[in-house]
N, C-alpha and C positions, 0 to 999 in steps of 0.2 A: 443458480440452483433452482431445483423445484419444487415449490412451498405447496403443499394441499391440505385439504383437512375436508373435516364431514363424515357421519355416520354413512353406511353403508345400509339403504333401502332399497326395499321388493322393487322388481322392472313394475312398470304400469304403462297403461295406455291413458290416453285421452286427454287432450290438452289443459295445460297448467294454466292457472290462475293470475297473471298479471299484476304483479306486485304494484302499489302508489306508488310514489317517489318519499313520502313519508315513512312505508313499511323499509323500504330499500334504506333510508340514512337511519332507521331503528336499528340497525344493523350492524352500525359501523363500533369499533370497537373504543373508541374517541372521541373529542371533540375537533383535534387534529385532523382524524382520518375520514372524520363527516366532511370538512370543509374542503380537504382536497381531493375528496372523491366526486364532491361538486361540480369543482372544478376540471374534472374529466368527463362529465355526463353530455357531453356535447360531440357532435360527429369530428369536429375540424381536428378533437385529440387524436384519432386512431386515422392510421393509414389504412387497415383492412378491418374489418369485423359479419357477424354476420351470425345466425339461429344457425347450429348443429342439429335441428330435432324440435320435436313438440318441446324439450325439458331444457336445451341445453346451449349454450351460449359459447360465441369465441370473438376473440380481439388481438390485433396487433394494436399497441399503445405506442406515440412516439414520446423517447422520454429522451435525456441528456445527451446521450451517446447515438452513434450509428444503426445498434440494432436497437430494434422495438420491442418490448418488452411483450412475452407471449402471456395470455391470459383464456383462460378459461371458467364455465360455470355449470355445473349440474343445479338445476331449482331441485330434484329431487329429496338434496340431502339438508339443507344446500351443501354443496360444496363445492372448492375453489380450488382453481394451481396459477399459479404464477410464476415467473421466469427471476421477479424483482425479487432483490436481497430483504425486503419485507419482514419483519417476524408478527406484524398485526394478521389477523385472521377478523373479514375479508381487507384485505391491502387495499390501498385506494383506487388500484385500478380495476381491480372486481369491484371494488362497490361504483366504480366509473361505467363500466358496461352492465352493471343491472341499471343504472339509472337510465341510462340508453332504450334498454328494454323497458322500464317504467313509462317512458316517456314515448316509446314507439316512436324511436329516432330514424328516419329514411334510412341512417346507416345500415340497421341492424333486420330491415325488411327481406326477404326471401329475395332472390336474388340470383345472379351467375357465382357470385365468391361463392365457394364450395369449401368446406371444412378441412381446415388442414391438417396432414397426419397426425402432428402430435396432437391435435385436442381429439381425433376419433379415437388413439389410441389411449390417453387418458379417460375417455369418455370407457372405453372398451372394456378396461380394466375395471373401472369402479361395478359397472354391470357384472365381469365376472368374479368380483370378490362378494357383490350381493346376493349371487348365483349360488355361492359357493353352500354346501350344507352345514349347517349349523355343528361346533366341533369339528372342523373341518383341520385343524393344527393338532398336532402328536398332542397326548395328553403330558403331561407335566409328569413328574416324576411324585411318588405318592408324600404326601406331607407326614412329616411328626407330630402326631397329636401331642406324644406326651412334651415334645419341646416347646411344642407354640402355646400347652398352660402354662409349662414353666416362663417363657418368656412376659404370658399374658399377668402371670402374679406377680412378677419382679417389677413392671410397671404399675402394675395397682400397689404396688408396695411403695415405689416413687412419689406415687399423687398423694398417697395417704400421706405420707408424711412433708410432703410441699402443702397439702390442706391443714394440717395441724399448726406449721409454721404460719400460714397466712391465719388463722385462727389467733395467735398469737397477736400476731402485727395489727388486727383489728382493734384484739383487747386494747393493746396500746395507744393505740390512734384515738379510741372514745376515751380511754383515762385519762390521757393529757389534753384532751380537747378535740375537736375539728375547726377553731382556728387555726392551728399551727399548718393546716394543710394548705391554707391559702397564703401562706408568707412566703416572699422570694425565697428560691433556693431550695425548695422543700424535696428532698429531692427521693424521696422513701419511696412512689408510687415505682419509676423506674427501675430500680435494685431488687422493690415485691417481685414485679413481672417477670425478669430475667432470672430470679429464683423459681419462678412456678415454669417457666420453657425448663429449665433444668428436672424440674421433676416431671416432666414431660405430660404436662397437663393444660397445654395451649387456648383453651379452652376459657381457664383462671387466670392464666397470663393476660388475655384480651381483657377483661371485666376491671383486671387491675389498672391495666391503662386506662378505659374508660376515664377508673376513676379519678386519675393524674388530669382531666382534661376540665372536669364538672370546677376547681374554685375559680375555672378563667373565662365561665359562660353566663357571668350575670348576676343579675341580684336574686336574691334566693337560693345561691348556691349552696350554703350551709342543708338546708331542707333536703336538696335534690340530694348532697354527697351521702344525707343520715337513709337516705331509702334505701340507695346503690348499695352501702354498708352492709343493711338490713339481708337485702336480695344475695348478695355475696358469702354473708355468715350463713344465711339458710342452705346454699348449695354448697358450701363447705359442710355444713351440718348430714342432709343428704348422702353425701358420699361417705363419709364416716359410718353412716347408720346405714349404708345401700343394702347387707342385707335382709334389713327388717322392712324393705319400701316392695309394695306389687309390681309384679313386672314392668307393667308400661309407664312406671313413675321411676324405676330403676332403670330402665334402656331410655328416659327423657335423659336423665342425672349424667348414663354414661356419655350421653352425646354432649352434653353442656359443657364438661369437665375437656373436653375433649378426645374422649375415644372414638374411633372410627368405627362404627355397625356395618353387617352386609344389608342391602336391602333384602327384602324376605316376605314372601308370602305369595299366595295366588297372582300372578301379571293381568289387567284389568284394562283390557280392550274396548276404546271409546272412539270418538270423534272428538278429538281437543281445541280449543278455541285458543290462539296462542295471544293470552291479554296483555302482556309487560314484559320484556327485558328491560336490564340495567344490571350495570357494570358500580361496585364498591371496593376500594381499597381493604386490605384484609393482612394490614402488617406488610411484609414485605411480598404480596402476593395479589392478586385480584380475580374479588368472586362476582361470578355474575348468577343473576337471579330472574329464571325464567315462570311464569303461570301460565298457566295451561284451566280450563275448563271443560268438563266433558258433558257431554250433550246428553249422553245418555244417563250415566250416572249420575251426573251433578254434582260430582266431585270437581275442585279448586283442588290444585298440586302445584308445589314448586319443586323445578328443577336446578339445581345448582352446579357449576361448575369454576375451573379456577384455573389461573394462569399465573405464573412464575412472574417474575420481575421483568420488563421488558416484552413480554410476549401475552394477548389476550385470549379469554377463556377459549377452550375448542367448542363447545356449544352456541351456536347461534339459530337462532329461528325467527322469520319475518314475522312481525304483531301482526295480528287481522288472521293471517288464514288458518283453517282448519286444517289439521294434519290427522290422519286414521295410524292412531299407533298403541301400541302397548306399556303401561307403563307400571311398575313393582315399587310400593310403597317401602318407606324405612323404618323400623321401629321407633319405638318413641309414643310421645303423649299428640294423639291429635293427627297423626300419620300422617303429617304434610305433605313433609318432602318425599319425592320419588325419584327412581332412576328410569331414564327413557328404555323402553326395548327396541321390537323390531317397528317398523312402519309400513302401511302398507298403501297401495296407490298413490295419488298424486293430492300435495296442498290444494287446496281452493281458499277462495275469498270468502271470509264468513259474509255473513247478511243480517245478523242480530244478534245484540249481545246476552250475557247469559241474564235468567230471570231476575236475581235482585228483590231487594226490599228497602224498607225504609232506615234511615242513619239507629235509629233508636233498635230495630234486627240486628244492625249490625255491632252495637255497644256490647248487646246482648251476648251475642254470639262470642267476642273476645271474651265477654266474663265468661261464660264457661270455657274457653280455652284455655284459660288463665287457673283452670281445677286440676286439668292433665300437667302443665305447665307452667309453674308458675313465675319463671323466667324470659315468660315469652314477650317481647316486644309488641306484637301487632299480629294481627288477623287478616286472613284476604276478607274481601266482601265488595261484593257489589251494589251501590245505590242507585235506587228508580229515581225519577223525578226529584231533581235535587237541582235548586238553582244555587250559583255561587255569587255569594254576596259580601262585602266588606262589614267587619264585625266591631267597627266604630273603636277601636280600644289600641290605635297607634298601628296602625296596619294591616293589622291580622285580618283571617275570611272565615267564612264559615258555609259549610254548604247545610241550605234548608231544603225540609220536605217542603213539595208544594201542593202533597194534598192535607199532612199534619201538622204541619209548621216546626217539626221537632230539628235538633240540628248538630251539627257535628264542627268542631273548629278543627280549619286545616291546620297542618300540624306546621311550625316555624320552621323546617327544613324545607318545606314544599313553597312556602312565600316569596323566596327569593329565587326559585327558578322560572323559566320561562311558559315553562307548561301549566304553571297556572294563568299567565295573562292566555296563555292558549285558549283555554278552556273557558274561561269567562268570555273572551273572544266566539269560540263556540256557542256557548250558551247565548247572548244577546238578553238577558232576562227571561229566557224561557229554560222551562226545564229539560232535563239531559240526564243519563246512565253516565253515572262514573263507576270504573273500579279501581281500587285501592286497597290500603294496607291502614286496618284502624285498629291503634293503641293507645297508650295512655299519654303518648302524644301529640294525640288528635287523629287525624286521617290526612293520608298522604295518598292524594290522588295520580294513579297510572297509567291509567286509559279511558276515556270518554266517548260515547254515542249520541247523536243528535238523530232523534224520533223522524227529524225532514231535513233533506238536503238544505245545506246552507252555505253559500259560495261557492268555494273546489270541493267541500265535502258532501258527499251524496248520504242519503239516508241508511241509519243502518252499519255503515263504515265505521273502523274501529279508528280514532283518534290518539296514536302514541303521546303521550304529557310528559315522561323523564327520555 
């Protein structure tokens, strides 16, 4: 069958931007589907391939059986089809023929092969549904207001009272102790959680696991679990008192708890620097977590999306290029997150990354975030001239300013992956644009800039780290 995905963007002219071979395995929806899309980035896999177009890409893949697996690629959206039983979005053999095109493999150079019908005909369609007018599908038949409050209070009446009982189970937990929660067998965090999905406030379910997870990470853990507590009784708190909180501390609360907001307000047309994706486990689901910077406004957004069991998010965008699109923020404290709109023209390669300041800006900047929200983990933020240095204390790193000396500790999840030896790699002791996400902690760095080329990195080039 025929696997696709990708938004649907404006036609454009003028030749696309040539992805790295780093922006292309940013891409992949795995660690699985990075290594074996590797493994197809070489001509000898495909028996035919060859450019559709300034944007657009085709491949026959040889794979197990007799016929060869049809593949195709729009850079526009991106987006992909594929012939393979696949449920990853890009499968490994689109992410096998962009790396082709990364790599400006003889295979994939202009040519006698001539585009086969089905990729013009897939190509054809995506063009005519971008073509197509906006509302261009019957409208919907008119909704009930008065049913969707009543449905919207019988839910808020759910979480009120799944918030009261977690109220409860708190009280208990500090009256008997927070020993008891680190003894074999404790088994109360699991039974909280699957009480708060009942009261259909997913949001409190998650926070409860959390906390089932803090007396098996170390010493200290009594401290960490009495904060988590604290954090938890407050948004319980919150939602009980929602309507005495100002709007944008009451549309933070509903999203925390988890209710689902429309995004809302004026769409906000920029040129966006695509800084990080990365994919998180999210319960039985996976979200992936995309930022965006805009040139013009200087706005930092995240995009979010999420994929079922089995299958990866539908949103993907190569790190490093600039995409010209629109995007409508979501309510809430701090208006992070946003939802993509229409797009227009064609990605390019950025050339520098966004302005940045010093780690001590960036502390700053999460404490006032942390006034709108005060559940929020981490901050985006970019740092200038930050070398990464080992913080002498059993492992850990710290990135320094290198014109203030002030400094920021990476955060213990970012230690053990690879993209930190990346980036020290990178750096060489000189300093570097990182960006990241800085909370309480530390800073987990995303993406890195090196001010001058240094080996396969040219100057300027966005550096993917998760």
């Amino acid at each position: 069958m025929l696997l696709s995905h990708g938004g649907e963007s404006s036609p454009a002219t003028g030749p696309v931007a040539r992805w790295t071979v780093d922006q292309v395995l940013a891409m992949a929806p795995d660690e699985a589907s990075r290594e074996a899309g590797s493994r197809l980035g070489s001509g000898h896999s495909w028996s035919a391939a060859g450019p559709g177009g300034g944007r657009t890409l085709w491949g026959l893949c040889r794979g197990s059986g007799s016929t060869p697996y049809r593949t195709a690629v729009d850079m526009d959206g991106p987006a992909y089809t594929c012939s393979c039983p696949s449920r990853k979005f890009p499968c490994k053999h689109a992410l096998g023929l962009l790396l082709l095109w990364a790599s400006d493999d003889s295979v994939l150079r202009p040519g006698e092969a001539q585009a086969p019908d089905w990729a013009e005909e897939w190509w054809e369609d995506r063009r005519r549904r971008a073509a197509a007018p906006a509302g261009g599908r019957p409208p919907a038949g008119p909704a009930d207001p008065e049913a969707a409050r009543k449905r919207a209070d019988r839910r808020a009446a759910r979480i009120t009272g799944g918030a009261q009982e977690l109220e409860q189970r708190l009280d208990d937990l500090l009256r008997g102790g927070l020993a008891a929660a680190g003894r074999p067998g404790y088994g109360q965090w699991e039974e909280t959680a699957a009480r708060m999905v009942d009261a259909q406030a997913p949001g409190l379910a998650g926070r409860v696991r959390e906390l089932g997870s803090i007396p098996a990470s170390g010493p200290g853990w009594p401290t960490r679990l009495l904060e988590e507590c604290a954090l938890l009784h407050l948004l319980d708190s919150a939602w009980l008192g929602l309507d005495r909180l100002p709007g944008p501390l009451a549309a933070t609360v509903r999203t925390r708890v988890g209710l689902t907001l429309p995004a809302e307000g004026p769409a906000v047309r920029d040129r966006w620097l695509v800084l990080a994706q990365y994919d998180t486990p999210d319960g039985r689901i996976v979200a992936r977590r995309i930022w965006l910077h805009g040139s013009r406004s200087g706005r930092t957004v995240l995009l979010l999306s999420f994929g079922a069991a089995g299958r990866s998010p539908g949103l993907s965008l190569p790190v490093g290029v600039t995409i010209d699109a629109e995007v409508t923020p979501y309510p809430g404290g701090g208006r992070l997150r946003a939802e993509l709109g229409e797009r227009f023209g064609t990605p390019v390669a950025a050339t520098a990354p966004p302005a940045g300041g010093t780690t001590a800006d960036a502390a700053a900047a999460y404490g006032r975030a942390l006034l709108d929200d005060p559940w929020l983990d981490s901050w985006p933020a970019t740092l200038r001239e930050v070398v990464p240095v080992p913080s002498g204390d059993g492992g850990g790193w710290q990135l320094v300013g290198a014109t203030d000396g002030s400094a920021l500790p990476v955060a213990s999840s970012a230690v053990s992956r690879p993209g930190l030896w990346r980036l020290v790699a990178l750096s060489g002791g000189r300093p570097v644009t990182v960006f990241g996400e800085c909370g309480h902690r530390g800073f987990d760095p995303l993406a890195a800039w090196c001010p001058e080329a240094a080996d396969d990195v040219g100057a300027g080039t966005t550096v993917a780290l998760v």
